[in-house]
Backbone as a chain_set.jsonl record, in Angstrom:
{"seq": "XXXXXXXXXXXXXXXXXXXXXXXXXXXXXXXXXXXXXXXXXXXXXXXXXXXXXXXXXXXXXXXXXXXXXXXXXXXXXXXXXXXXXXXXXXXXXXXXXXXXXXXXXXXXXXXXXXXXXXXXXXXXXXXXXXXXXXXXXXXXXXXXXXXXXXXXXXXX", "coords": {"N": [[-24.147, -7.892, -4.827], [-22.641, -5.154, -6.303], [-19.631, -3.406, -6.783], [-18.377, 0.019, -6.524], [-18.694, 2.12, -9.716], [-15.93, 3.228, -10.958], [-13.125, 5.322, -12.099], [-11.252, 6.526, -14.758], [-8.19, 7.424, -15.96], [-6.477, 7.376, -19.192], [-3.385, 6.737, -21.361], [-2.413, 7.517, -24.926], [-0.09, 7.868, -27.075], [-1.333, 9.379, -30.2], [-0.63, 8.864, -32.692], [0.765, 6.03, -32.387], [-1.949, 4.815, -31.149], [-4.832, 6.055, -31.2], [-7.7, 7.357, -30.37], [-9.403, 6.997, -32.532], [-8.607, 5.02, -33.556], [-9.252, 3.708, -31.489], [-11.95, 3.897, -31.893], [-12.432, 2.66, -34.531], [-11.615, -0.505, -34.012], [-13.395, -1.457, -31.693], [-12.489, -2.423, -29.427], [-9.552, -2.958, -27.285], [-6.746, -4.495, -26.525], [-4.992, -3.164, -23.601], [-2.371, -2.835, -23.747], [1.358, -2.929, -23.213], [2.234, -1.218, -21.312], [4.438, -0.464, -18.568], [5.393, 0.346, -16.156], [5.391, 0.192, -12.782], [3.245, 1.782, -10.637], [1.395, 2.423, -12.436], [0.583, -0.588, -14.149], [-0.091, -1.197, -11.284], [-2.304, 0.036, -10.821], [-3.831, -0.87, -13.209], [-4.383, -3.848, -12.914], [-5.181, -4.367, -9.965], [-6.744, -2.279, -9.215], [-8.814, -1.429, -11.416], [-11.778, -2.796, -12.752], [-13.98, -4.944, -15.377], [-16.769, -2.404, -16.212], [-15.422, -0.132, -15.446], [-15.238, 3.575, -16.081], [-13.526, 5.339, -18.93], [-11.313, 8.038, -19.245], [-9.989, 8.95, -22.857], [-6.985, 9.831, -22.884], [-4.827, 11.482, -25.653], [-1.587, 12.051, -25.452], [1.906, 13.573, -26.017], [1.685, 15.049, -28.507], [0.221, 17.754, -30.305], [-2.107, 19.615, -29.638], [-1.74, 18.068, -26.196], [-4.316, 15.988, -24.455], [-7.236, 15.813, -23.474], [-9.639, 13.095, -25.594], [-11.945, 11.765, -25.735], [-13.802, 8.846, -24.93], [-13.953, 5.855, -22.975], [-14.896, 2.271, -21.774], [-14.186, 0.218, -19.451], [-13.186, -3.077, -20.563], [-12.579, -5.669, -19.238], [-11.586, -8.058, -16.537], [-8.157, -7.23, -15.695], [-5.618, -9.036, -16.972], [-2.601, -11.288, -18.026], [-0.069, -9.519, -19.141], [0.227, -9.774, -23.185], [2.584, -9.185, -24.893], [4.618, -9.065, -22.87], [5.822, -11.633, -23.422], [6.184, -12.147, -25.836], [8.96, -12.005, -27.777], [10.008, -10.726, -30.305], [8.054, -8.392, -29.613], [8.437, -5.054, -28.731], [7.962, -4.762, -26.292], [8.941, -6.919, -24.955], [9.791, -8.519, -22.219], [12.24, -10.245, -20.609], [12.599, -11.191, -18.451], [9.858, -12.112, -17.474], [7.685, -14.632, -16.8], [5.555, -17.292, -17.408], [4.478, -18.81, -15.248], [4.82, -16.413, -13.678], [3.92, -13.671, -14.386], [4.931, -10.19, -15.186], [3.641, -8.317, -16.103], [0.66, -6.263, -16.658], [-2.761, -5.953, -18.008], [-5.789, -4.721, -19.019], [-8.593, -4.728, -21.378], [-10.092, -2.563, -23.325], [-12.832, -0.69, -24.126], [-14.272, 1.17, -26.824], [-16.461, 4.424, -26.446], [-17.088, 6.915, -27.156], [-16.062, 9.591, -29.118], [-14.927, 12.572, -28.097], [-16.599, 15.437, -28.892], [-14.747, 17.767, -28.833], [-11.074, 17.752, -28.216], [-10.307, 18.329, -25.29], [-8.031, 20.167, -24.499], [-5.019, 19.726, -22.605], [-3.356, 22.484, -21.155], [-6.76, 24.023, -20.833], [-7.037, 22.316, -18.893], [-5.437, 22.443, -17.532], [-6.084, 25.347, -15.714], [-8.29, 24.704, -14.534], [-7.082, 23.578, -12.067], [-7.685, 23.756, -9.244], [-10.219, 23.005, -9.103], [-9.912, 20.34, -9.525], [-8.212, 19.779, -7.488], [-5.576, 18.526, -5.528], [-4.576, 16.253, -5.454], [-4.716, 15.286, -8.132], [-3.682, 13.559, -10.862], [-2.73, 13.596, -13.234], [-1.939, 16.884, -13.901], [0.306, 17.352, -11.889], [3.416, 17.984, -11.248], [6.246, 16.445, -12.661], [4.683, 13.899, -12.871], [4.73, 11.123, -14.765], [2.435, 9.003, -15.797], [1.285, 6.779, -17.417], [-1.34, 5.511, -16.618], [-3.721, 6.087, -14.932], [-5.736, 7.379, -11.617], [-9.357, 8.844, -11.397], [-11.477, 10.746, -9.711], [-15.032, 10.629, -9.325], [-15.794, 13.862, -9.112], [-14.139, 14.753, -10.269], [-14.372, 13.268, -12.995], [-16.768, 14.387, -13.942], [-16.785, 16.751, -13.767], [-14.287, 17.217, -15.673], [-15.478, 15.795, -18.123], [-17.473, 18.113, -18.23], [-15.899, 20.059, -19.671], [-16.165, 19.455, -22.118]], "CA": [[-23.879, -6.488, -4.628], [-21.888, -4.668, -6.838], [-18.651, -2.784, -6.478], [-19.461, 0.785, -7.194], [-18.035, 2.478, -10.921], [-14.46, 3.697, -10.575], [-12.563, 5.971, -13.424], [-9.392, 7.26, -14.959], [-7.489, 8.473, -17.432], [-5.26, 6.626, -20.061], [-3.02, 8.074, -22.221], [-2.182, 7.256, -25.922], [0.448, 8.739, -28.297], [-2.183, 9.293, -30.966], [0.361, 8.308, -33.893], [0.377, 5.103, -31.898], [-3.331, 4.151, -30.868], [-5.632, 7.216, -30.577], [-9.494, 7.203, -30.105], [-9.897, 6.821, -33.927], [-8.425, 3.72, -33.743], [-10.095, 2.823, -31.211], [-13.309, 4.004, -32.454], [-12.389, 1.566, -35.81], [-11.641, -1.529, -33.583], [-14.362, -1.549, -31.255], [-12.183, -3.163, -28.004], [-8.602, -3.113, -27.583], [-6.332, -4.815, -24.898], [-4.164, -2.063, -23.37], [-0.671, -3.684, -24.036], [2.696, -2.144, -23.122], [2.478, -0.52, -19.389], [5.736, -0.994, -18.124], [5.238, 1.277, -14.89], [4.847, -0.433, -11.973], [2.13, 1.906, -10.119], [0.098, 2.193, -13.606], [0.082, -1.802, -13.951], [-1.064, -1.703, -10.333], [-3.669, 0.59, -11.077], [-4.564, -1.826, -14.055], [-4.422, -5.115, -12.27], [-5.68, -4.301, -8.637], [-7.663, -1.387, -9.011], [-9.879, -1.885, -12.232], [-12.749, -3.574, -13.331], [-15.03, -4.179, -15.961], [-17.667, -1.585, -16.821], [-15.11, 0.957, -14.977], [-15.05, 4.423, -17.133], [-12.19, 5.719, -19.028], [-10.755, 9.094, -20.335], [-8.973, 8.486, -23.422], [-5.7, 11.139, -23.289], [-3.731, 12.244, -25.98], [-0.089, 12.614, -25.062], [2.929, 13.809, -27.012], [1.074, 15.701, -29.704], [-0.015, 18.686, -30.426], [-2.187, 19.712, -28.124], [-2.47, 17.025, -25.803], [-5.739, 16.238, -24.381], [-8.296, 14.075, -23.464], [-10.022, 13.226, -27.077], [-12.643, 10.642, -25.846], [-14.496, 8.292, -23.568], [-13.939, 4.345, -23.385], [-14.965, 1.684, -20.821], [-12.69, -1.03, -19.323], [-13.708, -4.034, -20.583], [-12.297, -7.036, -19.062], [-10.602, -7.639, -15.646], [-6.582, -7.445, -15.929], [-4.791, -10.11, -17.312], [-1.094, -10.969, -18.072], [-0.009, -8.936, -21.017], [0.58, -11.16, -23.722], [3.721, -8.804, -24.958], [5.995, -9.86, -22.011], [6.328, -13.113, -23.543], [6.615, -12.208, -27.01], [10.654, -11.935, -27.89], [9.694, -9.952, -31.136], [7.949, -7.442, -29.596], [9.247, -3.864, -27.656], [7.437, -4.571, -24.59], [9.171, -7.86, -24.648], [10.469, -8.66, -20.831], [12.697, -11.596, -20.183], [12.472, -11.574, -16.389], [8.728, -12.557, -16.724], [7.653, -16.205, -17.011], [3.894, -17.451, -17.911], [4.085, -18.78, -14.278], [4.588, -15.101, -12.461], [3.953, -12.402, -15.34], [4.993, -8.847, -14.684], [2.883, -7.176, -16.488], [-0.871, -7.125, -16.97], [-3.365, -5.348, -19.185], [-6.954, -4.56, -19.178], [-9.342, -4.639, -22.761], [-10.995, -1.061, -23.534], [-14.536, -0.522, -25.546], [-14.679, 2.612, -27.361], [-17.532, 4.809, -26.112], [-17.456, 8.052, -27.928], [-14.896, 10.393, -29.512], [-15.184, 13.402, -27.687], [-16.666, 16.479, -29.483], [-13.343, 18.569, -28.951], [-10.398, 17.303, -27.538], [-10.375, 19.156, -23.977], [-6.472, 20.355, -24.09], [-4.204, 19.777, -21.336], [-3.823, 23.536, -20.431], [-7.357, 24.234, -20.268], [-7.031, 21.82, -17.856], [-4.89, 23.025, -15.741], [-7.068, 26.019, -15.456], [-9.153, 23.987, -13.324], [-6.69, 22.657, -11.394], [-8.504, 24.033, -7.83], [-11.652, 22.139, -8.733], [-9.738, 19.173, -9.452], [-7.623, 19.131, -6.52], [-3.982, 18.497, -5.398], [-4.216, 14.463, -6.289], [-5.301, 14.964, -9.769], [-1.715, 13.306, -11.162], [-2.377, 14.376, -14.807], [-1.593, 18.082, -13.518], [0.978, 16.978, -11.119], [5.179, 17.691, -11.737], [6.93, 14.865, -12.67], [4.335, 12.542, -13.119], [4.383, 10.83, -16.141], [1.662, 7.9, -15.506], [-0.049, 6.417, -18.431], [-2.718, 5.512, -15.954], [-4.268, 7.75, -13.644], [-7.15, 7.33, -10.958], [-9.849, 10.166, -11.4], [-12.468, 10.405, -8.802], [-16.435, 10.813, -9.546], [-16.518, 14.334, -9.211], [-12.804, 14.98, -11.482], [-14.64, 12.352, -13.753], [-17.446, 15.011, -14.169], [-16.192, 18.187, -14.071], [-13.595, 16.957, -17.175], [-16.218, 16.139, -19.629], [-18.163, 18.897, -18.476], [-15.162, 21.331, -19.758], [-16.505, 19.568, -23.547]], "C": [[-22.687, -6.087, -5.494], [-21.027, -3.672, -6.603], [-18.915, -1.125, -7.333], [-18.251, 1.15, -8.186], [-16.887, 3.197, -10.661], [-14.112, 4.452, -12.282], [-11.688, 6.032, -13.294], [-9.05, 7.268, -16.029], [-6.187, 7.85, -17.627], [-4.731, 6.997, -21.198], [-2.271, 7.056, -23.029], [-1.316, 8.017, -26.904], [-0.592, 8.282, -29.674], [-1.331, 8.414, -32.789], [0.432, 6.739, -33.649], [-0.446, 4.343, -32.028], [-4.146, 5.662, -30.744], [-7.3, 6.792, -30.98], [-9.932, 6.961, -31.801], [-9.276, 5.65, -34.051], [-9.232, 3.109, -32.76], [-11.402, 2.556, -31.677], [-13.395, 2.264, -34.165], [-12.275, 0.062, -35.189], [-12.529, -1.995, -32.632], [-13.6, -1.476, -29.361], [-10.83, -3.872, -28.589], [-7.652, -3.729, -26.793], [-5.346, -3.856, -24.884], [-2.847, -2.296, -23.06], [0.557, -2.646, -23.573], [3.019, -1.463, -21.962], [3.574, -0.934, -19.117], [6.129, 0.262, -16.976], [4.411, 0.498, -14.158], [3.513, -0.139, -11.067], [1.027, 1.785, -11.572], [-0.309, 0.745, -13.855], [-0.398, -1.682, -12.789], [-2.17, -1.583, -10.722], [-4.606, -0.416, -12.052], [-4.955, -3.7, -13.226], [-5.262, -5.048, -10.937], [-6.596, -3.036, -8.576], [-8.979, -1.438, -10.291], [-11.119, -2.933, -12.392], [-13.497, -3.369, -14.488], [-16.274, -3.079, -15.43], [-16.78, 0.038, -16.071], [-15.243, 2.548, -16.442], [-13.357, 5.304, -17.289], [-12.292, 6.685, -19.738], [-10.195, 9.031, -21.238], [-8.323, 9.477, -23.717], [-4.975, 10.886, -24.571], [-2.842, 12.657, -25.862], [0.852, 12.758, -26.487], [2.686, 14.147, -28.138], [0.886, 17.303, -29.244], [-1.537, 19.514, -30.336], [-2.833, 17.982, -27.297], [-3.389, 17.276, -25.458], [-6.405, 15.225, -24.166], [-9.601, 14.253, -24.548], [-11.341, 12.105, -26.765], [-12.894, 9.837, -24.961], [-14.555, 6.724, -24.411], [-14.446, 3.618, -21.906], [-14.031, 0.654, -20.492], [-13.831, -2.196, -19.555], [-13.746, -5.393, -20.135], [-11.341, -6.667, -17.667], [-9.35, -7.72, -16.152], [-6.277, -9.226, -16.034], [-3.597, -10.216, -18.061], [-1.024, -10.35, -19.612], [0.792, -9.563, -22.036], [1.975, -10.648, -24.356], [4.576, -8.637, -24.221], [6.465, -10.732, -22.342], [6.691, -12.933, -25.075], [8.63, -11.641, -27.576], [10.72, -10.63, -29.121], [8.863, -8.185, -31.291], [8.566, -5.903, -28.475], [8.985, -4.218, -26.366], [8.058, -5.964, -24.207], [10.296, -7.918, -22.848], [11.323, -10.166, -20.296], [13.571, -11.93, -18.88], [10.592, -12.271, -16.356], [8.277, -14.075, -17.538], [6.056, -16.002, -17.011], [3.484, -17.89, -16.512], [4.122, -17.645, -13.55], [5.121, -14.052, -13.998], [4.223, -11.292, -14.686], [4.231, -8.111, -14.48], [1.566, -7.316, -17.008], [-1.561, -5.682, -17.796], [-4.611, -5.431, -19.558], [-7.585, -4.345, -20.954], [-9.701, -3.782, -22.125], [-11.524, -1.019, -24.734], [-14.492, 1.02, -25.782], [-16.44, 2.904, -26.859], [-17.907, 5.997, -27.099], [-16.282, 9.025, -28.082], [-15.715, 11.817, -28.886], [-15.687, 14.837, -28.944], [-15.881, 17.704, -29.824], [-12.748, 17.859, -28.027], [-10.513, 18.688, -26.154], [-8.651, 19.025, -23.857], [-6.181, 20.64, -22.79], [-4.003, 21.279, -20.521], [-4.862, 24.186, -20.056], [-7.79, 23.227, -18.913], [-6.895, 21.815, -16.834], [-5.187, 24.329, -15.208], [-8.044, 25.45, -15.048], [-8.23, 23.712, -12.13], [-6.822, 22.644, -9.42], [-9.449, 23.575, -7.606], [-11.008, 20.874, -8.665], [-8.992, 18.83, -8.414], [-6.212, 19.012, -6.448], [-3.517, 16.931, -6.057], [-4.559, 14.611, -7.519], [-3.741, 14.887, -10.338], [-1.839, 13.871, -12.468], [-1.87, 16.04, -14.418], [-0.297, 18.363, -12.687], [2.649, 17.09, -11.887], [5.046, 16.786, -11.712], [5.974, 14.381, -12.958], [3.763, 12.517, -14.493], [3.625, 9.204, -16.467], [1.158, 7.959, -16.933], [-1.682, 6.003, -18.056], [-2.887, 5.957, -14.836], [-5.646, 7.354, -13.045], [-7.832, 8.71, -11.421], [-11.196, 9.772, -10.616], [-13.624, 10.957, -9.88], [-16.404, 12.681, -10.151], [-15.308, 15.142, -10.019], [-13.267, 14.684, -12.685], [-15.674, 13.461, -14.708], [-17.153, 16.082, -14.24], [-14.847, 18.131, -15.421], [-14.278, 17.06, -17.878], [-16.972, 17.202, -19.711], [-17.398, 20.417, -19.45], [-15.995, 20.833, -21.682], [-16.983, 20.175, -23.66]], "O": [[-21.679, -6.78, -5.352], [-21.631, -2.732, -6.087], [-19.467, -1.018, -8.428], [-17.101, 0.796, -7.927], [-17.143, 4.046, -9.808], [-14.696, 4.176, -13.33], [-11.025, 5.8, -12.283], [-9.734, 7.095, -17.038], [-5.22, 7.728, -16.877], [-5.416, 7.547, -22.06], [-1.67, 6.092, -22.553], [-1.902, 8.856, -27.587], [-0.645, 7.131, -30.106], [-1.737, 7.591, -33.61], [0.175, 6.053, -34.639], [-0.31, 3.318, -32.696], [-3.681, 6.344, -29.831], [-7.755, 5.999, -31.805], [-11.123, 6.709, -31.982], [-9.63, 5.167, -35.126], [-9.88, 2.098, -33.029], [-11.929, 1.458, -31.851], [-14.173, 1.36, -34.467], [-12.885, -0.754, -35.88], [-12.533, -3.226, -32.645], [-13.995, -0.795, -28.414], [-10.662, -4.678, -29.504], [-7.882, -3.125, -25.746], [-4.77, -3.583, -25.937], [-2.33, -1.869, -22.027], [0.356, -1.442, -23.733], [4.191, -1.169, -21.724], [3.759, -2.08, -19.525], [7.13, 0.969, -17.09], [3.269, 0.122, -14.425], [2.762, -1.042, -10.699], [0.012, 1.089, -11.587], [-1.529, 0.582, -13.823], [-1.549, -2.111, -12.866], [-2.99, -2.465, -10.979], [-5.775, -0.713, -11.805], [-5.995, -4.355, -13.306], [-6.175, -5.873, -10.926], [-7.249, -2.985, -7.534], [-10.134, -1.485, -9.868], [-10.951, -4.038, -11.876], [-13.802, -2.239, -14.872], [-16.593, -3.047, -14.241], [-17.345, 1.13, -16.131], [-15.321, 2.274, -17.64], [-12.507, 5.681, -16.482], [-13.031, 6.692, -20.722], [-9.061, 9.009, -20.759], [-8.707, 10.186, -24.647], [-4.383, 9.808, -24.515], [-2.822, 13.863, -26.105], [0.646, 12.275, -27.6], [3.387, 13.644, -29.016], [1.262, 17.873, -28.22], [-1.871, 20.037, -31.399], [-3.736, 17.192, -27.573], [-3.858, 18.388, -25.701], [-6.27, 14.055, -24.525], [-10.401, 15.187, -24.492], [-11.725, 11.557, -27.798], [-12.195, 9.977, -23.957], [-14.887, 6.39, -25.549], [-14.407, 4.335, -20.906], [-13.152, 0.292, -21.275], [-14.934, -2.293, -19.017], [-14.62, -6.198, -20.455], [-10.648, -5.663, -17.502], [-9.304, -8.349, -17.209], [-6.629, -10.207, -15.379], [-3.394, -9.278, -18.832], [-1.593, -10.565, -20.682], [1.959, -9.875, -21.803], [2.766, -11.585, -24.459], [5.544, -8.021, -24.667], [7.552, -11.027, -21.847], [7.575, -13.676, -25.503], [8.983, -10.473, -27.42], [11.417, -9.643, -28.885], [8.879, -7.307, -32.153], [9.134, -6.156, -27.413], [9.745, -3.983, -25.426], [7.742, -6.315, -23.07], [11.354, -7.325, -22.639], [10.765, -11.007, -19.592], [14.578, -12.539, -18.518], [10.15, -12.816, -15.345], [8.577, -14.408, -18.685], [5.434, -14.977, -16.735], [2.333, -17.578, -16.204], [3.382, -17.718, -12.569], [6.242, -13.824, -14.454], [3.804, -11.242, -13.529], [3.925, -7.427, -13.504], [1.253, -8.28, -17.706], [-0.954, -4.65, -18.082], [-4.806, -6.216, -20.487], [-6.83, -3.733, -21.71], [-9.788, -3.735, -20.898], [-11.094, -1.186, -25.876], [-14.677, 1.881, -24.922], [-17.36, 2.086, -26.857], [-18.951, 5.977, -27.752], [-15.56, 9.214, -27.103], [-16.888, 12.075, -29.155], [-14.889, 15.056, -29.856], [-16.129, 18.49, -30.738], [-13.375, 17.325, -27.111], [-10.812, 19.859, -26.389], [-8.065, 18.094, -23.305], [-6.729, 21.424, -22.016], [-4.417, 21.346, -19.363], [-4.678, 24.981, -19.134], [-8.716, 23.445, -18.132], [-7.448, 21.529, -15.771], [-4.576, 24.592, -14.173], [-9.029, 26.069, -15.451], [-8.842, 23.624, -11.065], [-6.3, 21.884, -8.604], [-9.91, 23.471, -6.469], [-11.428, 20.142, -7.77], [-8.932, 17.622, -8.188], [-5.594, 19.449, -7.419], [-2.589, 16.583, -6.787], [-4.721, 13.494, -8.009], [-2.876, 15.763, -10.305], [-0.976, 14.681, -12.807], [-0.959, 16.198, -15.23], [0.191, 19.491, -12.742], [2.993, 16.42, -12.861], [4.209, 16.096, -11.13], [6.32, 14.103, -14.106], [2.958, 13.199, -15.129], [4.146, 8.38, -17.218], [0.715, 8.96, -17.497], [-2.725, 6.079, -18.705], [-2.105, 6.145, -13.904], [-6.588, 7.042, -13.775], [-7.111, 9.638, -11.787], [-11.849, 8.749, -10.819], [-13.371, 11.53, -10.939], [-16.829, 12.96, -11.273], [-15.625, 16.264, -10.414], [-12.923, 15.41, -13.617], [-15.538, 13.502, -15.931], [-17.447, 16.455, -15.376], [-14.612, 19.178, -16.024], [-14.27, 18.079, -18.568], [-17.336, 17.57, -20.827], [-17.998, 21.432, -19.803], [-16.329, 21.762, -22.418], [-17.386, 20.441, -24.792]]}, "num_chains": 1, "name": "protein.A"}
């Protein structure tokens, strides 16, 4: 019996990683989380074949630009241990890692990015929990229920 399909929304400074990179690499591991509820979300709430929004932050207009799947359950993120890189953490050991990090498969570059303020011109269908809309919160990963999941791409 299978666990049923879960979503959400992950956000990329496009200068960074954006859906055109992913689109060019196929499947990427999602490195660098360093927020303790967003690693939850990645570690304890994911699975493969879950579906993903891929956001656009810190540009011009942000946005969600694209659709990816999670590909792999969570596992420790291999830039805690590296000394050389930013995300490097030297509180976490190979026996109790901090920080963990799901692979993502490009699915499809969205046909227009769906900008963040027409977004929040929904924000009565989507609800009071929808955290991308939410003060303060500045999650890189975000739950989005079934019918959030659908009413987003439908704004393409």
């Amino acid at each position: 019996m299978s666990a049923r399909r879960r979503y959400w929304l992950m956000k990329s400074e496009p200068d960074c990683f954006s859906i055109d990179h992913l689109a060019q690499v196929g499947t990427e591991p999602w490195t660098g989380v360093r927020n303790y509820q967003a690693r939850n979300f990645m570690r304890n709430g994911m699975r493969s074949g879950d579906g993903v929004l891929f956001y656009h932050s810190n540009c011009t207009p942000p946005g969600i630009a694209g659709v990816a799947t999670v590909a792999s359950e969570a596992y420790p993120d291999p830039t805690q241990f590296d000394r050389a890189s930013p995300y490097f953490d030297p509180k976490a050991t190979h026996e109790e890692p901090r920080w963990f990090n799901v692979d993502v498969r490009f699915e499809r570059k969205l046909s227009r990015t769906i900008p963040l303020e027409e977004i929040r011109r929904h924000a009565d269908d989507l609800g009071d929990e929808f955290a991308l809309i939410k003060r303060g919160s500045r999650l890189s990963v975000l739950p989005v229920s079934a019918a959030q999941w659908a009413l987003l791409l439908s704004l393409e």
